[in-house]
C-alpha positions as CSV (number, residue, x, y, z in Angstrom):
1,X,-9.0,2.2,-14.2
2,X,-10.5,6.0,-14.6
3,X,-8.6,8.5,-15.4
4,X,-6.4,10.0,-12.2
5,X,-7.5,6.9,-10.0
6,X,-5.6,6.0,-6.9
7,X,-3.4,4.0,-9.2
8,X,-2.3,7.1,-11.2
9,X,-2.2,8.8,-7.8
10,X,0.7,6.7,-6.4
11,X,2.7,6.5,-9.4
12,X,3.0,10.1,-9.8
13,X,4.4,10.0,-6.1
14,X,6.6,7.6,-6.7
15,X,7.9,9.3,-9.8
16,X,8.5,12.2,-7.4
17,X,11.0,10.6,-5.3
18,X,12.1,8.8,-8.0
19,X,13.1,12.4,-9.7
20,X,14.9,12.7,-6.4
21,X,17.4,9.6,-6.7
22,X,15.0,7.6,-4.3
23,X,12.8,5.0,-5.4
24,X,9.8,2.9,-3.6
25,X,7.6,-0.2,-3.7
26,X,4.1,0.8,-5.2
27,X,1.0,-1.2,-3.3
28,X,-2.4,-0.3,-4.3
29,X,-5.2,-2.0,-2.5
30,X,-8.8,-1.9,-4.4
31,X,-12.2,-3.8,-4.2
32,X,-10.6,-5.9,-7.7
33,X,-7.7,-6.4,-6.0
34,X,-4.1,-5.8,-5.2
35,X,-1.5,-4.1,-7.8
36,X,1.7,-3.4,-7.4
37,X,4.7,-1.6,-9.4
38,X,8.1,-2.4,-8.5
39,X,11.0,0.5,-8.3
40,X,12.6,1.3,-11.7
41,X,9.3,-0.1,-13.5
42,X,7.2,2.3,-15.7
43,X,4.2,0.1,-15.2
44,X,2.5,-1.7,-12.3
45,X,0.4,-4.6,-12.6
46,X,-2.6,-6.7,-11.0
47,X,-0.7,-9.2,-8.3
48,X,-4.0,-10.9,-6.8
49,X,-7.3,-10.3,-5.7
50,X,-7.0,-13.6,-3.1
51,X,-4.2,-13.0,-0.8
52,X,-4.1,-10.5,1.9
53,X,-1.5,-7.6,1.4
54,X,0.9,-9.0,4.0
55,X,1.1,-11.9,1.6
56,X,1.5,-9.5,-1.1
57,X,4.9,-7.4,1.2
58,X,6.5,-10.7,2.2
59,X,7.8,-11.7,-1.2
60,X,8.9,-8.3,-2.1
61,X,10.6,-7.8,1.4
62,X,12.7,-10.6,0.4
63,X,13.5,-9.5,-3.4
64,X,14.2,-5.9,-2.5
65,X,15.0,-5.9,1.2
66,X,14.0,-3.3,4.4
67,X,16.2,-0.9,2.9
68,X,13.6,-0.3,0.1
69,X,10.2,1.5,1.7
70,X,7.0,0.2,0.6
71,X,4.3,2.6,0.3
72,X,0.5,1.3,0.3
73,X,-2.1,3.2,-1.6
74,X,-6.0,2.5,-1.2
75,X,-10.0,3.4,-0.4
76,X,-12.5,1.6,1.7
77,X,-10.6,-2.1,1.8
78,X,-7.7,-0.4,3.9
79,X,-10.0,-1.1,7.2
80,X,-11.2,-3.8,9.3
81,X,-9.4,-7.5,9.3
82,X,-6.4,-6.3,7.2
83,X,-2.7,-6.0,8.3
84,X,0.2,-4.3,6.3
85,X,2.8,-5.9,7.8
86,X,5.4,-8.8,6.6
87,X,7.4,-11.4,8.9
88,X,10.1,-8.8,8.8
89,X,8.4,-5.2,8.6
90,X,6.4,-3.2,10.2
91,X,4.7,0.1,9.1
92,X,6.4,3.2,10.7
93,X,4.6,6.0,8.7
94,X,0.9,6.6,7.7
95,X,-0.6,8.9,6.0
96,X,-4.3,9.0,6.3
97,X,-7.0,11.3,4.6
98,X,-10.4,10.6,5.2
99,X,-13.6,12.3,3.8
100,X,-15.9,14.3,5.9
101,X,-18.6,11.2,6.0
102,X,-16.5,8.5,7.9
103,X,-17.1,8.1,10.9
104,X,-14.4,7.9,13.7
105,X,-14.3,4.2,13.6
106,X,-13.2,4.2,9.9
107,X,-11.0,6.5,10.9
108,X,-9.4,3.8,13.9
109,X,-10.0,0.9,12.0
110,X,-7.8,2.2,9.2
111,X,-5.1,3.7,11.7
112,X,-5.1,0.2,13.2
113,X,-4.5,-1.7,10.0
114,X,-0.7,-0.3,10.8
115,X,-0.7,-1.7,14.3
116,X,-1.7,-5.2,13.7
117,X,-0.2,-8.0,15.3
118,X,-2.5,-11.2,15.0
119,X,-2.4,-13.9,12.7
């Protein structure tokens, strides 16, 4: 990883909140794959780079529970084909920040990723 990556990026939230008594699943989503970092963990680490990120959720739903949110960090793979949801959850918040050259349909096709419901 590069210095202040998207990686870095979501563990410094998640130290945030972690400072505030709450804690979080970590979910990064990049072209090499799928990392994650657990709560109370100081690192992350690679999970996959051949399972889809619902496959990814579903294990750590049942480990940690709904009570525990998961928050998923990522670039250009967060768009067509891909759901975040598990068997049991299903995104309620998404925070979105796209650069000025996307077009609108990146912009839908990433909103949508949170609205999936095929199989």
């Amino acid at each position: 990883f590069a210095t202040d990556n998207i990686f870095d990026k979501g563990c410094c939230i998640q130290n945030v909140f972690r400072k505030e008594g709450k804690d979080f699943i970590l979910v990064v989503v990049i072209g090499r794959g799928i990392y994650i970092r657990r709560p109370g963990f100081k690192k992350g680490r690679f999970v996959t780079n051949k399972k889809t990120v619902s496959e990814v959720i579903q294990p750590l739903d049942e480990e940690f529970g709904l009570g525990v949110p998961i928050f998923v960090f990522g670039y250009s793979k967060m768009r067509r084909c891909i759901s975040y949801r598990s068997e049991l959850r299903v995104p309620t918040h998404m925070v979105l920040l796209l650069g000025q050259g996307q077009s609108n349909e990146n912009f839908i096709q990433a909103i949508g990723r949170t609205t999936f419901n095929g199989k």
